[in-house]
mmCIF file of the N, C-alpha and C atoms, coordinates in Angstrom:
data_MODEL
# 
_entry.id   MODEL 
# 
loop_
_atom_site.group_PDB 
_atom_site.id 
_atom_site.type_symbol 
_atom_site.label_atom_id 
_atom_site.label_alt_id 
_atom_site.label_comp_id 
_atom_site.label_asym_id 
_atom_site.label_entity_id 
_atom_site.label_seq_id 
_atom_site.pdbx_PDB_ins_code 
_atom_site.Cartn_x 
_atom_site.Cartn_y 
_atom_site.Cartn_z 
_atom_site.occupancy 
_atom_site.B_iso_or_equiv 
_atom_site.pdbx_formal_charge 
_atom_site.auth_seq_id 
_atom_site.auth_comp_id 
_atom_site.auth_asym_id 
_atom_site.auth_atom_id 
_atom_site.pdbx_PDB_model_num 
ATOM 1   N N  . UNK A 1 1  ? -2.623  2.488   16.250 1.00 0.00 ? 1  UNK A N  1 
ATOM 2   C CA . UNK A 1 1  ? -1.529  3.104   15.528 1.00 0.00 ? 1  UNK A CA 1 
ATOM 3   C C  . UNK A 1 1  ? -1.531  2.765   14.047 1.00 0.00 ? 1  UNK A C  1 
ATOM 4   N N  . UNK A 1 2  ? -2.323  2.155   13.270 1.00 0.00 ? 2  UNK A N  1 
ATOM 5   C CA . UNK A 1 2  ? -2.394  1.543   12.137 1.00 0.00 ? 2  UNK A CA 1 
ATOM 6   C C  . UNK A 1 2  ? -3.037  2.514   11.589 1.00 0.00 ? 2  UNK A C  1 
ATOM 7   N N  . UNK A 1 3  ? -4.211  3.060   11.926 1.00 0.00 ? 3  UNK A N  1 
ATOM 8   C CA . UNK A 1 3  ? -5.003  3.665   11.031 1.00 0.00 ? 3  UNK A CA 1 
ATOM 9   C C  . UNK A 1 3  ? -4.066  4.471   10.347 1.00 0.00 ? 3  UNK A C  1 
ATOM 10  N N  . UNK A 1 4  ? -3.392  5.317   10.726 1.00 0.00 ? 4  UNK A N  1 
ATOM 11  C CA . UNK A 1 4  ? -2.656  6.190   9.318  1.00 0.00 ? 4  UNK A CA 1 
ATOM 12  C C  . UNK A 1 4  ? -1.991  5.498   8.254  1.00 0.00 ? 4  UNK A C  1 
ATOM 13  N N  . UNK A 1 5  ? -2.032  4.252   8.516  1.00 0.00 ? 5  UNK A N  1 
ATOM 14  C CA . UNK A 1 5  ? -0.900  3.538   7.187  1.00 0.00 ? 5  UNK A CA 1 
ATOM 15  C C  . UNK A 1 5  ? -2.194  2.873   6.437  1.00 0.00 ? 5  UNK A C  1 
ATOM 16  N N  . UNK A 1 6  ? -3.718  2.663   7.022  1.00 0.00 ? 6  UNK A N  1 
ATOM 17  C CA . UNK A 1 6  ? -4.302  2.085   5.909  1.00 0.00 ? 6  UNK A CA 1 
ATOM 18  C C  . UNK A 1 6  ? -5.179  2.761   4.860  1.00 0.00 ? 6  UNK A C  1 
ATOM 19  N N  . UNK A 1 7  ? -4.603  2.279   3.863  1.00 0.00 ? 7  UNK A N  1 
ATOM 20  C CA . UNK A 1 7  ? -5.282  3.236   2.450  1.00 0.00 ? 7  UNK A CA 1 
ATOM 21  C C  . UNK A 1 7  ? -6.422  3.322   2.686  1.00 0.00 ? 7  UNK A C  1 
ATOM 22  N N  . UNK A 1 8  ? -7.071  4.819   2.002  1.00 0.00 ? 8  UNK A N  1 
ATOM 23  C CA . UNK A 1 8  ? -8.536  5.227   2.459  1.00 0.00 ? 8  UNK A CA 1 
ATOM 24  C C  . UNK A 1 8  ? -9.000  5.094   4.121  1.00 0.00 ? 8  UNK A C  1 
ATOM 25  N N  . UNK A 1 9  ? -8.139  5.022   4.948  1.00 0.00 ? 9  UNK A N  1 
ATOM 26  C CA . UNK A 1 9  ? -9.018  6.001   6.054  1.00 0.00 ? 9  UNK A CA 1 
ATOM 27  C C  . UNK A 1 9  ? -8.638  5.051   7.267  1.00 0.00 ? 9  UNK A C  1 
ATOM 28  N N  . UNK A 1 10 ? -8.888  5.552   8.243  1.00 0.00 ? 10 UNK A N  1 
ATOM 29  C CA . UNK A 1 10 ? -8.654  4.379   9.267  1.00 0.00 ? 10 UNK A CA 1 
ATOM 30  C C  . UNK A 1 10 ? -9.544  3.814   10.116 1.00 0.00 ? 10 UNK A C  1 
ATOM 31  N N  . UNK A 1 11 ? -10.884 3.405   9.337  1.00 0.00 ? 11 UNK A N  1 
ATOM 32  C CA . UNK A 1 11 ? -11.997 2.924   9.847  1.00 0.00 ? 11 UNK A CA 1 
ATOM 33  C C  . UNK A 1 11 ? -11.792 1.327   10.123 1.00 0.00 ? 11 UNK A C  1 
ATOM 34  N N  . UNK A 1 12 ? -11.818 0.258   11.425 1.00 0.00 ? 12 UNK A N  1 
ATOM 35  C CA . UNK A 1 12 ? -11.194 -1.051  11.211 1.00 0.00 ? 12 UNK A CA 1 
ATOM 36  C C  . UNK A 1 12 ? -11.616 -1.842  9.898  1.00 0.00 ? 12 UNK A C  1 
ATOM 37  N N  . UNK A 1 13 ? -12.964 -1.408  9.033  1.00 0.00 ? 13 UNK A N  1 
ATOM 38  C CA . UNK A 1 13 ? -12.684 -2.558  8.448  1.00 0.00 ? 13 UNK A CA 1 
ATOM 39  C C  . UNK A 1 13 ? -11.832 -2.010  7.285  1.00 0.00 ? 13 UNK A C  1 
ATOM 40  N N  . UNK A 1 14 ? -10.853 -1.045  7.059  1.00 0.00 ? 14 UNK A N  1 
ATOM 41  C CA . UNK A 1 14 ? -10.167 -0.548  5.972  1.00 0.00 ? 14 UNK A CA 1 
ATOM 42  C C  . UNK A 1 14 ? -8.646  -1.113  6.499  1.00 0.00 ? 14 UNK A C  1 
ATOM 43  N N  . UNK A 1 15 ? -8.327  -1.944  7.666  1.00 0.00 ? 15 UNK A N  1 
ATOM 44  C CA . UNK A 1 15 ? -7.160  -2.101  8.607  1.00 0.00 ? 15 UNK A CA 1 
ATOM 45  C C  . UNK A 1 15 ? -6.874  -3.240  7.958  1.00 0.00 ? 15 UNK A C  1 
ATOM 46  N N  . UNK A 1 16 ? -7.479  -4.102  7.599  1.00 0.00 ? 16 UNK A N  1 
ATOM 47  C CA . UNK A 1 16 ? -6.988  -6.011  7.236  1.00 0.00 ? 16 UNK A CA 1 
ATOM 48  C C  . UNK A 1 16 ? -5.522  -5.841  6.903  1.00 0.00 ? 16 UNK A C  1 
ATOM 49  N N  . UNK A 1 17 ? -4.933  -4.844  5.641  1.00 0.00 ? 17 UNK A N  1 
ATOM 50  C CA . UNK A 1 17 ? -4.457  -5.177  4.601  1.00 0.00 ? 17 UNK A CA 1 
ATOM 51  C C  . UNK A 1 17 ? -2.681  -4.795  5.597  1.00 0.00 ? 17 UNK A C  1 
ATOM 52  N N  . UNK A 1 18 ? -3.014  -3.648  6.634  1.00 0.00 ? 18 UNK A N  1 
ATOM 53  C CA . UNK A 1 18 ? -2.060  -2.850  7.295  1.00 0.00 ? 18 UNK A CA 1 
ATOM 54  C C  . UNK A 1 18 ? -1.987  -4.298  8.481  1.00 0.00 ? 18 UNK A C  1 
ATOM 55  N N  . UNK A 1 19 ? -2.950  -4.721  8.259  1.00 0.00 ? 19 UNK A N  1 
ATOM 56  C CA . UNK A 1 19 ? -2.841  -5.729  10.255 1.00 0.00 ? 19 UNK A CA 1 
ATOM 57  C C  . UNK A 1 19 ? -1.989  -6.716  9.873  1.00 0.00 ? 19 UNK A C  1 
ATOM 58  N N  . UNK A 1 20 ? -2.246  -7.415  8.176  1.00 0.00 ? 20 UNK A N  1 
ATOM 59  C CA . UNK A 1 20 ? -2.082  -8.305  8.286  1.00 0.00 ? 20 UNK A CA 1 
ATOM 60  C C  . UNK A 1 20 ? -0.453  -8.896  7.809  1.00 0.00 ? 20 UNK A C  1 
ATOM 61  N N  . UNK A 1 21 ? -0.035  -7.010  7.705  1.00 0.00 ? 21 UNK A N  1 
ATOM 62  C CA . UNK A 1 21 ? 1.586   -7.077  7.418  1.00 0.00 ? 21 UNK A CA 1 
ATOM 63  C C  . UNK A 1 21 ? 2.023   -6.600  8.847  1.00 0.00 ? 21 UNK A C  1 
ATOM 64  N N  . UNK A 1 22 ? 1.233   -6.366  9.815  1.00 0.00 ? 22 UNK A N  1 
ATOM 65  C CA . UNK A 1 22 ? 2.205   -6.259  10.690 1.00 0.00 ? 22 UNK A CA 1 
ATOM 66  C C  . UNK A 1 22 ? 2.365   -7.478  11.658 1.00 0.00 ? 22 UNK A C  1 
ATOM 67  N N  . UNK A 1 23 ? 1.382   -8.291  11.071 1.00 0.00 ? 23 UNK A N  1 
ATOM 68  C CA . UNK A 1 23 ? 1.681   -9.579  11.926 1.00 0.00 ? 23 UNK A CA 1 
ATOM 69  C C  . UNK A 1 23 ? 2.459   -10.523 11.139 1.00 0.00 ? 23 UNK A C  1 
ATOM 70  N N  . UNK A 1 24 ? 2.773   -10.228 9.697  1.00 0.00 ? 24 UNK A N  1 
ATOM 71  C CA . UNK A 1 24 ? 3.802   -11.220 9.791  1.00 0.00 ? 24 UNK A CA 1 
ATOM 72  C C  . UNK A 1 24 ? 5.139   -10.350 9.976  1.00 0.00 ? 24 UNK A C  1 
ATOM 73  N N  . UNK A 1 25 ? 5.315   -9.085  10.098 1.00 0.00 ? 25 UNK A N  1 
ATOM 74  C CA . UNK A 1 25 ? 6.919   -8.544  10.879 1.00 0.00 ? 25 UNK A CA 1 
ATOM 75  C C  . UNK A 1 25 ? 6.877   -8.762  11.860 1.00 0.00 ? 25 UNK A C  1 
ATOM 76  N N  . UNK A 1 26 ? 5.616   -9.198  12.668 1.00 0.00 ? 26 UNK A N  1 
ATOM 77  C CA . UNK A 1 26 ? 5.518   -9.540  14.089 1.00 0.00 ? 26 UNK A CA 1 
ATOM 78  C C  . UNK A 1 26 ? 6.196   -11.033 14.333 1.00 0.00 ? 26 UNK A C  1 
ATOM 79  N N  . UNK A 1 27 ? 5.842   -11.792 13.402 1.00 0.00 ? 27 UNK A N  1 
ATOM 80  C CA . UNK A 1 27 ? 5.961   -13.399 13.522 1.00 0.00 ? 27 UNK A CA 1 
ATOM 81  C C  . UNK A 1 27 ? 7.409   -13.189 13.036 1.00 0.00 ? 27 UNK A C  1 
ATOM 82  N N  . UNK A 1 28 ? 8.172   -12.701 12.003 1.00 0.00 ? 28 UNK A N  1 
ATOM 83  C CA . UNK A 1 28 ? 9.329   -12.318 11.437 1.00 0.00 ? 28 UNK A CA 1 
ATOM 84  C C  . UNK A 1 28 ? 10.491  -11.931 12.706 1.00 0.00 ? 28 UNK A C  1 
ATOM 85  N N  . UNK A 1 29 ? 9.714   -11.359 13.724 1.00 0.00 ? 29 UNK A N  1 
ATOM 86  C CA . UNK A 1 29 ? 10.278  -10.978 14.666 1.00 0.00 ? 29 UNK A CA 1 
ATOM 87  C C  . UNK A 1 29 ? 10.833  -11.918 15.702 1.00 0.00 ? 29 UNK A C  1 
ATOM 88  N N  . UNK A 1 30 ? 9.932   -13.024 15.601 1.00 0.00 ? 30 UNK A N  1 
ATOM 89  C CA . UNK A 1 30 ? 9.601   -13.569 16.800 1.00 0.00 ? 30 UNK A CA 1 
ATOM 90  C C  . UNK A 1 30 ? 8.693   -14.158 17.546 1.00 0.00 ? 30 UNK A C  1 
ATOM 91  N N  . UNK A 1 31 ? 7.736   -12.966 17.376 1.00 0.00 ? 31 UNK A N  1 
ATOM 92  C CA . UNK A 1 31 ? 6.021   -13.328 17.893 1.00 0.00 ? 31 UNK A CA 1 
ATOM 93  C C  . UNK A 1 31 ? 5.969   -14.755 17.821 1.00 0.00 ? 31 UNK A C  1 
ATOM 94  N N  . UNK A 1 32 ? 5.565   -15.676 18.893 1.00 0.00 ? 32 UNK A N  1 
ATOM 95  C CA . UNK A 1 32 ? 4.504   -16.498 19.111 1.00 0.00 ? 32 UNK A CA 1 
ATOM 96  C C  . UNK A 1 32 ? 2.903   -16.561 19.123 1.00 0.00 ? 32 UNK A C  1 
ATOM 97  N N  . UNK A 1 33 ? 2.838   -15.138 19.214 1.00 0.00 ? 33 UNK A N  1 
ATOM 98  C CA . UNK A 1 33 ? 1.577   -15.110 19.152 1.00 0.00 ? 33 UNK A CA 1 
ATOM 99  C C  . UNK A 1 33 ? 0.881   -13.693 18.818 1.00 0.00 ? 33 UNK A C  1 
ATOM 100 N N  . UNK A 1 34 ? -0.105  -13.382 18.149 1.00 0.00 ? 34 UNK A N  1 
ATOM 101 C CA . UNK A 1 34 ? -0.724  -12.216 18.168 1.00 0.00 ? 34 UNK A CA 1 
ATOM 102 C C  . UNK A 1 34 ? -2.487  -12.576 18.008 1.00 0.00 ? 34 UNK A C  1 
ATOM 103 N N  . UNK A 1 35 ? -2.778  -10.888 18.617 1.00 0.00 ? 35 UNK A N  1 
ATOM 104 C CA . UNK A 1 35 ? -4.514  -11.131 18.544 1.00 0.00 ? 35 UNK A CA 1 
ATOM 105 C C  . UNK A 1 35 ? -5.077  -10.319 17.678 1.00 0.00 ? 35 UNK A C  1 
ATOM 106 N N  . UNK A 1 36 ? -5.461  -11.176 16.854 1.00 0.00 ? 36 UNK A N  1 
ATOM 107 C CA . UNK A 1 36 ? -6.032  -10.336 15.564 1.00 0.00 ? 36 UNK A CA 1 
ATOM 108 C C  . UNK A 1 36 ? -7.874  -11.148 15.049 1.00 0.00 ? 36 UNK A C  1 
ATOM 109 N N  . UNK A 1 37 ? -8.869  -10.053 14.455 1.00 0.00 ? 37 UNK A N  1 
ATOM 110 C CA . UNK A 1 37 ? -9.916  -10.180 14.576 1.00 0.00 ? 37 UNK A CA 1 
ATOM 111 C C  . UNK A 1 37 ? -10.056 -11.451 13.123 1.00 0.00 ? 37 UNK A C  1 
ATOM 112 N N  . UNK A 1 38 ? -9.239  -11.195 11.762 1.00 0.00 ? 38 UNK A N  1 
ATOM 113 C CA . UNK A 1 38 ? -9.118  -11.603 10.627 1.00 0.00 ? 38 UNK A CA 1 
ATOM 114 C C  . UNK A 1 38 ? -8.262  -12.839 10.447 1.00 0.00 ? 38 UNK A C  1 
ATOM 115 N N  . UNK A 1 39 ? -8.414  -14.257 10.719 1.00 0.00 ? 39 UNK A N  1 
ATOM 116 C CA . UNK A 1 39 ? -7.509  -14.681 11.182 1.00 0.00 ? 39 UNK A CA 1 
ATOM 117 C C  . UNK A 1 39 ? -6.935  -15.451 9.732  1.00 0.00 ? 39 UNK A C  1 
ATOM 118 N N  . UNK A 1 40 ? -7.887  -15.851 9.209  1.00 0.00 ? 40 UNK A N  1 
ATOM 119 C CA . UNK A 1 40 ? -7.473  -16.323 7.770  1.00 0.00 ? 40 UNK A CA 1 
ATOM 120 C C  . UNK A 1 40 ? -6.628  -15.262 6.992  1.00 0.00 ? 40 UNK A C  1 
ATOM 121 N N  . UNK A 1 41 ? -6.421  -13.788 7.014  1.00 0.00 ? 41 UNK A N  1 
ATOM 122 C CA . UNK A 1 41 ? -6.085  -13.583 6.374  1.00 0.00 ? 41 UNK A CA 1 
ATOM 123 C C  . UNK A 1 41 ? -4.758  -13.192 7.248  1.00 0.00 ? 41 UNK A C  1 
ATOM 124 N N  . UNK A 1 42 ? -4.564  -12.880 7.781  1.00 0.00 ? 42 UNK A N  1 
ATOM 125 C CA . UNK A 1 42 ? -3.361  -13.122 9.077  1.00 0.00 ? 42 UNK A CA 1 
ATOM 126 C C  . UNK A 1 42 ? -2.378  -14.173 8.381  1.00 0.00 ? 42 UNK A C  1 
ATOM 127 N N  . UNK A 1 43 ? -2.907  -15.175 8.651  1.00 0.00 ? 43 UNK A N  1 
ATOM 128 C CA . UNK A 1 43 ? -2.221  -16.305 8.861  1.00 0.00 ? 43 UNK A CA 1 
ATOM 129 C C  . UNK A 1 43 ? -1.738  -16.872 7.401  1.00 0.00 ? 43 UNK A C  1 
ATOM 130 N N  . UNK A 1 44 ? -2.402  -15.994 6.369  1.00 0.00 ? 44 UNK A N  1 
ATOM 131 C CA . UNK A 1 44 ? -2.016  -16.286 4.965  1.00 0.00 ? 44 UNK A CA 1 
ATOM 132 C C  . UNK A 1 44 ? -0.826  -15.229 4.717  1.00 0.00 ? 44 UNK A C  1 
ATOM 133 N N  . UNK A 1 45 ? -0.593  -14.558 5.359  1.00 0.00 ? 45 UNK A N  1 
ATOM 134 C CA . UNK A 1 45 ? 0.578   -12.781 5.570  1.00 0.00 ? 45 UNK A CA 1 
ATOM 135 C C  . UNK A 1 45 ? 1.638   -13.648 6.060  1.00 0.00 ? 45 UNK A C  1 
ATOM 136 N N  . UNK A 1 46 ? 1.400   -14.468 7.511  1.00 0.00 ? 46 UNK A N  1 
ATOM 137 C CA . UNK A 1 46 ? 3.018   -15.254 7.766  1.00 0.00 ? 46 UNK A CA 1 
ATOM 138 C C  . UNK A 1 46 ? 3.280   -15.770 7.122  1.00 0.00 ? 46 UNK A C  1 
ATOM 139 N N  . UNK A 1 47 ? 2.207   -16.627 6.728  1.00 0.00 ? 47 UNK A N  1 
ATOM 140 C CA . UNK A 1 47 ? 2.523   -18.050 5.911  1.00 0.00 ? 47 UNK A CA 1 
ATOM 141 C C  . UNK A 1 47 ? 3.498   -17.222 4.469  1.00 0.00 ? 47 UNK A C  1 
ATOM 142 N N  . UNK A 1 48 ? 3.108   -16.448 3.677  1.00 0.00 ? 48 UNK A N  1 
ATOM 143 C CA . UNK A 1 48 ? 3.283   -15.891 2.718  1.00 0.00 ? 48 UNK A CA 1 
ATOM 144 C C  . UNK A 1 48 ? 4.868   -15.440 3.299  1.00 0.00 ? 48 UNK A C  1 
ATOM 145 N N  . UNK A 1 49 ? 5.170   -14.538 4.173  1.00 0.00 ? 49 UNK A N  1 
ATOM 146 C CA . UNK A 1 49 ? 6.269   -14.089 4.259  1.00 0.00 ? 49 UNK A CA 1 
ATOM 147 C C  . UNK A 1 49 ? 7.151   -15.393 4.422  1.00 0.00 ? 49 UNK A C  1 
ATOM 148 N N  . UNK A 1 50 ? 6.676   -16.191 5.103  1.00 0.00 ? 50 UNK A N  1 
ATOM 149 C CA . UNK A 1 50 ? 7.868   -17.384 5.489  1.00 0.00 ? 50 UNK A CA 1 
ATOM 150 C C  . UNK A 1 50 ? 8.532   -18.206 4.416  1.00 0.00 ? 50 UNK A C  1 
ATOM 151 N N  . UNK A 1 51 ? 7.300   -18.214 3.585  1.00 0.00 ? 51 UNK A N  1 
ATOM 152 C CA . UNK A 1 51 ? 7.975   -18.741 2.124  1.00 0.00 ? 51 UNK A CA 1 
ATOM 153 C C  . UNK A 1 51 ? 8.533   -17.923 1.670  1.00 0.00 ? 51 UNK A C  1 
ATOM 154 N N  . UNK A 1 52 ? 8.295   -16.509 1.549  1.00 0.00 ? 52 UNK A N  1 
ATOM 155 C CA . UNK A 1 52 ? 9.488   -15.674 0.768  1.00 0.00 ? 52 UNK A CA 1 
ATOM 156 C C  . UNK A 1 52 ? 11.009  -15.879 1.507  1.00 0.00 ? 52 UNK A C  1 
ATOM 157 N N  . UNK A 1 53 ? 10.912  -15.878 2.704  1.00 0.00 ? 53 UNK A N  1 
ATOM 158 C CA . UNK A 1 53 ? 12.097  -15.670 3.485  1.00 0.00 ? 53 UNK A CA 1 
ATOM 159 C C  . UNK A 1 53 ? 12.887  -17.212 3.662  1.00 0.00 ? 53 UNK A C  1 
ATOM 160 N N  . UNK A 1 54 ? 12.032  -18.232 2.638  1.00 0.00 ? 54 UNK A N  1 
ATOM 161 C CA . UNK A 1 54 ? 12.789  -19.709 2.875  1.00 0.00 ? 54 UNK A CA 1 
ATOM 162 C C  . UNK A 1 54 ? 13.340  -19.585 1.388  1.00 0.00 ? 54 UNK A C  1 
ATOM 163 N N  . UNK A 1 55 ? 12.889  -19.040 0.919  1.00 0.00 ? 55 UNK A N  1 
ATOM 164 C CA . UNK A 1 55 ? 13.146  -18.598 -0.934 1.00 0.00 ? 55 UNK A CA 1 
ATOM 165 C C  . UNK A 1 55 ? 14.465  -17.708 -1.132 1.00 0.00 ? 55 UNK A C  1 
ATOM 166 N N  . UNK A 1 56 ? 14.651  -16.874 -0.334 1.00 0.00 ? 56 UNK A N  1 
ATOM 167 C CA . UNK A 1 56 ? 16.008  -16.162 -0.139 1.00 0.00 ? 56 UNK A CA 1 
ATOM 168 C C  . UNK A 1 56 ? 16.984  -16.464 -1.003 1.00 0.00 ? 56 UNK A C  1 
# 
């Protein structure tokens, strides 16, 4: 379901930028957990949102 939201096309490796905001609305949500191929950059998307959202 991602491919239409990632710029230029929806081939996976054009997905990082779309995956890696939906895993932190995922973690934002709740999520304990998600499976994702990119994990460094994942995990720099929660990390990133959590500080915005402790910054409030």
């Amino acid at each position: 379901f991602l491919g239409p939201a990632a710029e230029g096309g929806a081939a996976p490796v054009q997905r990082d930028a779309v995956t890696a905001a939906t895993t932190a609305l995922a973690a934002a949500a709740g999520a304990w957990a998600v499976r994702v191929h990119e994990v460094p950059v994942n995990r720099a998307a929660v990390r990133t949102a959590s500080l915005w959202k402790e910054h409030q």
